[in-house]
N, C-alpha and C positions, 0 to 999 in steps of 0.2 A: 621337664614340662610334658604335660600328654597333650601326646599327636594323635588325639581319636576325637572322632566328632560324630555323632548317632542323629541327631537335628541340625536343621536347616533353614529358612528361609531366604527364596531370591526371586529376582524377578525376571520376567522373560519378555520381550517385543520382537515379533516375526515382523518381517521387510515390506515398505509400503510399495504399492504398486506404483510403476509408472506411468504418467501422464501421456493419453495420446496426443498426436500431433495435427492441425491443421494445416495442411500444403498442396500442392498445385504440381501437375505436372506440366512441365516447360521444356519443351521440345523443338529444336529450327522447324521439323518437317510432321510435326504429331501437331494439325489442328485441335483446339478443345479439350487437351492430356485430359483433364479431369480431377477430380481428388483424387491423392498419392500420399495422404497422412499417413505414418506406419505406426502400430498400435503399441502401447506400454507392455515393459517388461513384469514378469510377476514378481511380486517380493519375496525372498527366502523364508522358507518354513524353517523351524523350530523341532529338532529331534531328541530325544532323551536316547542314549543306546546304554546295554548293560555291559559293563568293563570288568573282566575276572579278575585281574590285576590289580582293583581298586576297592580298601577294607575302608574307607572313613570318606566321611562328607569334609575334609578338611576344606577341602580346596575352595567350597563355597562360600568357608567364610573369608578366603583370601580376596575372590571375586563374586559379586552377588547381583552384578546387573550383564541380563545375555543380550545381546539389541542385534537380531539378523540384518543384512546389507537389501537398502530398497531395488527393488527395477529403475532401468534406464528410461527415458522416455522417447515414444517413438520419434523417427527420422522421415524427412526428405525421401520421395520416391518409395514410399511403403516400408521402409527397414523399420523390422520391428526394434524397439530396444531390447538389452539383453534382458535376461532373468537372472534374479541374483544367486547366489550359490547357498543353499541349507548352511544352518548352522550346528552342528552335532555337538550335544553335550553329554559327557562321558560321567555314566553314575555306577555307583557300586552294586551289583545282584543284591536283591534284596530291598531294594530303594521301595515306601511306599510316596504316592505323589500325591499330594491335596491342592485344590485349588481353596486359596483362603476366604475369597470370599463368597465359595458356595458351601463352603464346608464340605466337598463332596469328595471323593476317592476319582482322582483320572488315570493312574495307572499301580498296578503292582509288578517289579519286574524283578522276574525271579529267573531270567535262561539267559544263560550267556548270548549275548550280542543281541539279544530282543532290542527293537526300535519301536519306539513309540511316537507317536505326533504330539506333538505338545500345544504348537501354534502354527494356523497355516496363515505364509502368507498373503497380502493382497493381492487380487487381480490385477494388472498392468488395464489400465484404458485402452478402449478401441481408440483407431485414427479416424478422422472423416472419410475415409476412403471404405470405413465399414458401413458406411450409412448412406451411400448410393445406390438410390432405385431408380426405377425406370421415369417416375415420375419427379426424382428431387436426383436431380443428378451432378448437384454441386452441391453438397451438403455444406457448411462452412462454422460447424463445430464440431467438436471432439467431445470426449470423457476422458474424466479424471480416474487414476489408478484409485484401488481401494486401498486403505488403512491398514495396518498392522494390526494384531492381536495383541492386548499387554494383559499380562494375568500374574498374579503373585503368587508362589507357587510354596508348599511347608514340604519338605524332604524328610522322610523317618526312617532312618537303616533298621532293617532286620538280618541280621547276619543269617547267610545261611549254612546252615551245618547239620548233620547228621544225629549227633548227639547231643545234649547237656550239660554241662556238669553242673552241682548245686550242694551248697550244704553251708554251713555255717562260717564265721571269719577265721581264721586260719587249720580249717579241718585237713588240709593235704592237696588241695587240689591242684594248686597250680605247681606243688612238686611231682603229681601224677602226670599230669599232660605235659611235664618236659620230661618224664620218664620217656612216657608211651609214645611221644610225637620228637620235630625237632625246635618244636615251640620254646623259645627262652623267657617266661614271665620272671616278674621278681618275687622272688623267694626270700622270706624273712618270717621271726620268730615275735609280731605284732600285728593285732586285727587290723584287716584293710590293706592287706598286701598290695593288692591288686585294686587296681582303681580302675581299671577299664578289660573291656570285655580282651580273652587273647583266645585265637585261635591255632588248632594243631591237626598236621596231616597224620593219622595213623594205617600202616600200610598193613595189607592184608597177606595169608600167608599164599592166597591162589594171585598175586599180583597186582591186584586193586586197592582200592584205599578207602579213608572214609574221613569225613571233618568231624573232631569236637570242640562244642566254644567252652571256654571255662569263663564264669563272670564272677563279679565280685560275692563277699560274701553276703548273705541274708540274715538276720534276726531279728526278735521280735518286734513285731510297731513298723516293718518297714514299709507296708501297706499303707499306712500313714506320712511315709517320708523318713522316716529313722534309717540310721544308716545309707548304706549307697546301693546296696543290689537289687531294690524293686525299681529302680530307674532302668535297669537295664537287661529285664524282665524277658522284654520283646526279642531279645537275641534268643530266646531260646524257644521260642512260640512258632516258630518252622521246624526244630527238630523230630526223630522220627520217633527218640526216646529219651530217659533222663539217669546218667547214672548219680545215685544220691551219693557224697563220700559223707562220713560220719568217722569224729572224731572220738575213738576210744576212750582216751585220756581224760575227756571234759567230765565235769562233775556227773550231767546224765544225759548220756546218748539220745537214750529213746525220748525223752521227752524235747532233746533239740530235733529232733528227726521229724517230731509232730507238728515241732513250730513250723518248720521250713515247711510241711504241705499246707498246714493251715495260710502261710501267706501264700502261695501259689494259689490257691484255691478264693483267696482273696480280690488276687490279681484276674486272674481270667479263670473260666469253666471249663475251658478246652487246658487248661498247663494245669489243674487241679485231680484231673481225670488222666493224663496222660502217664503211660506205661512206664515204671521206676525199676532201675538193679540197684539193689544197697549195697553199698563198698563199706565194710570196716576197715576202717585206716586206723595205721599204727600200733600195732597187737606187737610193734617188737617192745614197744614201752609199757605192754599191760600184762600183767600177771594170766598166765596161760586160764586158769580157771576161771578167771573174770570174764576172757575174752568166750568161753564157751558159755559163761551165763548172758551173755550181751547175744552172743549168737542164739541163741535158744527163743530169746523174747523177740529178737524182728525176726524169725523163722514163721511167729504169729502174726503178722505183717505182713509178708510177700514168702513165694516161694524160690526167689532171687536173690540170697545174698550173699557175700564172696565178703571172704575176711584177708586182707593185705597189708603191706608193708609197703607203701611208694618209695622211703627215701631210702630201706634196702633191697625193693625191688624184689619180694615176697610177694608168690601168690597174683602176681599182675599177666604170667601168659595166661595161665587159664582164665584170668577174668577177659583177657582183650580175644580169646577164641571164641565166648561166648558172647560177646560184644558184637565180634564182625559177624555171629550164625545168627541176631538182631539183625542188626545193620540188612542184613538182605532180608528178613525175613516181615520185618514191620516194613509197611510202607509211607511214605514221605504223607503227612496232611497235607488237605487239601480243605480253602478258604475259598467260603464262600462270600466275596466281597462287592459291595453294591458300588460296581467299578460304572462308572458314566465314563467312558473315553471319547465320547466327540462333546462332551462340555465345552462351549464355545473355541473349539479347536477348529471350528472352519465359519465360525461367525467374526464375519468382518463388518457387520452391517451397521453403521451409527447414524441413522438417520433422525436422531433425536435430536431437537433444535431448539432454541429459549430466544423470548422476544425480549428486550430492554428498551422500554420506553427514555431517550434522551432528555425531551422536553417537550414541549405542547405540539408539536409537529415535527416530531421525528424519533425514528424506530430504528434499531438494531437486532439484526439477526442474525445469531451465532450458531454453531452447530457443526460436528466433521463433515458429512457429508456437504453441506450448504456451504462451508469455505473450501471446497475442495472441486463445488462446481465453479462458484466463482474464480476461481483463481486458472481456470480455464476457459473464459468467460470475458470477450473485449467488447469493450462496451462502445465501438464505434460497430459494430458488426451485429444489425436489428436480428439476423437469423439467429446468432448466439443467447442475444438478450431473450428472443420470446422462448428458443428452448428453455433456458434456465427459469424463466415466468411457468412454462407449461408442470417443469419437475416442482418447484415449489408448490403448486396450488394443488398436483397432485399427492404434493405430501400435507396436505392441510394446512402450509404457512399463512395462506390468507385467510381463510378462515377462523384462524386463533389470534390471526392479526384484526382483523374484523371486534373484535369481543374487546380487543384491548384498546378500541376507537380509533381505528385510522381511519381517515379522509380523503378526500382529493385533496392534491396536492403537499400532500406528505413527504417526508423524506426518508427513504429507507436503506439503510447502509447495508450491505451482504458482501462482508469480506473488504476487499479493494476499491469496491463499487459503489457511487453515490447516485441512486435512481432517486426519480419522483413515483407517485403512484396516483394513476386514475381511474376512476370509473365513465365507462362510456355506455349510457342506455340505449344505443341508437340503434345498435344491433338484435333489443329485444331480451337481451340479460345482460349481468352485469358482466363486463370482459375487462378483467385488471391490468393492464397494462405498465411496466415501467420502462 
């Protein structure tokens, strides 16, 4: 079975805030304590961090829903509630991040341990004890914590790696990069060896190293879906170069040589254009003079080509010394990507609301914000009620209630709550009261 996963989609919910509290301080010797509501806790944000350790999105199709831990809500005597603890989720270097329903790009993460915000989340609610002034010095309502963020998110690995490999279905490659690395792919004598991208460390001779990915093979039409290696294209679109292997042996090199850039060039501008070393592979199975008229004709083509032997290991140091004098000498591309990273990553705001008419006199009103004031909100308690009257009408709920013919003596449900609603002209405008 293959253990490799390149796509993804999952979904993510950052932690709702906590609910403040309404309370009283109650003391034998403290006349008139006051408000001592303590305010909600904040809900857990939502982190992506980059894991060196981690080659494939498996794991997202094992679990695909992330849901951070809400805040506590406030206490007795000012205690705030906690705040809940981040949720960190671990993706592989190279991870691109979409948000699906803006279609937009919110991170690219390409450096080990990078953290990114994904989803922050809600505020925790003040207590009553935040809303004491000189002049209102019992307040005797609270606020409701804010919302979580839910966003659904398309994960796209781009391995990252140093080099390329490319060339047609079984030209050599993946017995070169278990020559030169300690990469183990499979090896066999049938197109489509390799069905998934495999990477290999090759160490250098001053002590450093460098990644190549080897991916499946390419031929014609694959531009169009034929075969398996234009799927897996994008593993090679960070590298800093490409070495092409070409197979000796095939009926005719050069014209496989041309296919594979014509589908590169297919695939993107940037990997059609991108710096190539030609590897002849397998010159121990071709007639020595063949292999100098093969060399002659891609000598017309680049001024980089190395003729080898992978599976007897002919002619591969000097190609991997001029490899690593590349390897430092090109440097890593750089994408210029139309990254939006605070896309609704600190919008907790849903103050959007819908009216349902029940029946000739009576109205429902739904909405996160509006059931979230209600639900902090007692309806024996006039202070509470005319706050939540004051935030409705400045979000326009009577207004759009008005258009959709409510009256005096209506019935307006909001959440838990079963108000009446009137109009009183007495005051000189119309003042709605429930």
């Amino acid at each position: 079975m293959v253990k490799f996963l390149d796509k993804a989609k999952i979904r993510v919910i950052s932690g709702h805030g906590g609910n403040g509290m309404v309370a009283w301080r109650r003391e034998k010797y403290v006349d008139k304590g006051g408000p001592a509501g303590g305010d909600g806790g904040n809900g857990g944000d939502i982190y992506f961090i980059a894991d060196e350790n981690m080659s494939t999105l498996l794991d997202f199709k094992i679990k695909s829903v992330y849901k951070a831990d809400s805040g506590e809500n406030g206490g007795i005597k000012g205690m705030h509630g906690a705040c809940a603890k981040d949720t960190i989720i671990r993706v592989p270097l190279g991870t691109l991040v979409k948000d699906l329903k803006s279609g937009k790009i919110i991170a690219d993460i390409t450096k080990p341990e990078q953290k990114v915000l994904i989803a922050k989340g809600g505020r925790g609610g003040r207590g009553n004890a935040r809303f004491a002034t000189a002049r209102k010095k019992a307040p005797q309502f609270c606020e409701p914590g804010e919302p979580g963020i839910e966003r659904i998110l398309e994960l796209e690995l781009k391995l990252i790696a140093d080099v390329g490999l490319l060339g047609m279905p079984n030209a050599g490659k993946s017995t070169f990069i278990s020559v030169v690395s300690s990469a183990k792919p499979k090896i066999a004598d049938y197109p489509f060896t390799t069905l998934i991208p495999n990477l290999g460390v090759v160490k250098k001779s001053d002590g450093g190293a460098y990644v190549i990915a080897d991916i499946p093979g390419l031929i014609e039409g694959a531009s169009d879906g034929v075969g398996l290696g234009h799927e897996f294209l994008r593993h090679v679109e960070r590298c800093r170069f490409l070495v092409h292997i070409v197979d000796l042996t095939a009926e005719n090199p050069v014209n496989n040589y041309k296919i594979i850039n014509e589908e590169l060039r297919k695939h993107s501008e940037h990997l059609g254009c991108l710096y190539q070393i030609i590897v002849l592979n397998k010159v121990d199975a071709v007639d020595s003079d063949l292999v100098e008229k093969y060399k002659k004709e891609f000598l017309k083509l680049s001024d980089d080509v190395f003729v080898i032997s992978a599976i007897a290991k002919d002619g591969i140091d000097k190609l991997l010394y001029f490899m690593a004098k590349k390897v430092d000498e090109v440097p890593k591309p750089e994408f210029n990507l139309d990254i939006d990273e605070d896309l609704d990553a600190y919008n907790n705001d849903d103050s959007s609301f819908e009216i349902v008419k029940l029946g000739k006199d009576a109205y429902m009103i739904t909405g996160g914000k509006i059931n979230r004031l209600a639900k902090v909100t007692d309806i024996r308690n006039t202070e509470q009620v005319i706050r939540l009257q004051n935030i409705m009408k400045s979000m326009g709920v009577f207004d759009e209630m008005h258009r959709c013919g409510l009256k005096n003596g209506d019935t307006v449900l909001v959440g838990h709550l079963e108000l009446g609603y009137y109009d009183d002209e007495v005051w000189g405008e119309t003042d709605s009261k429930l």
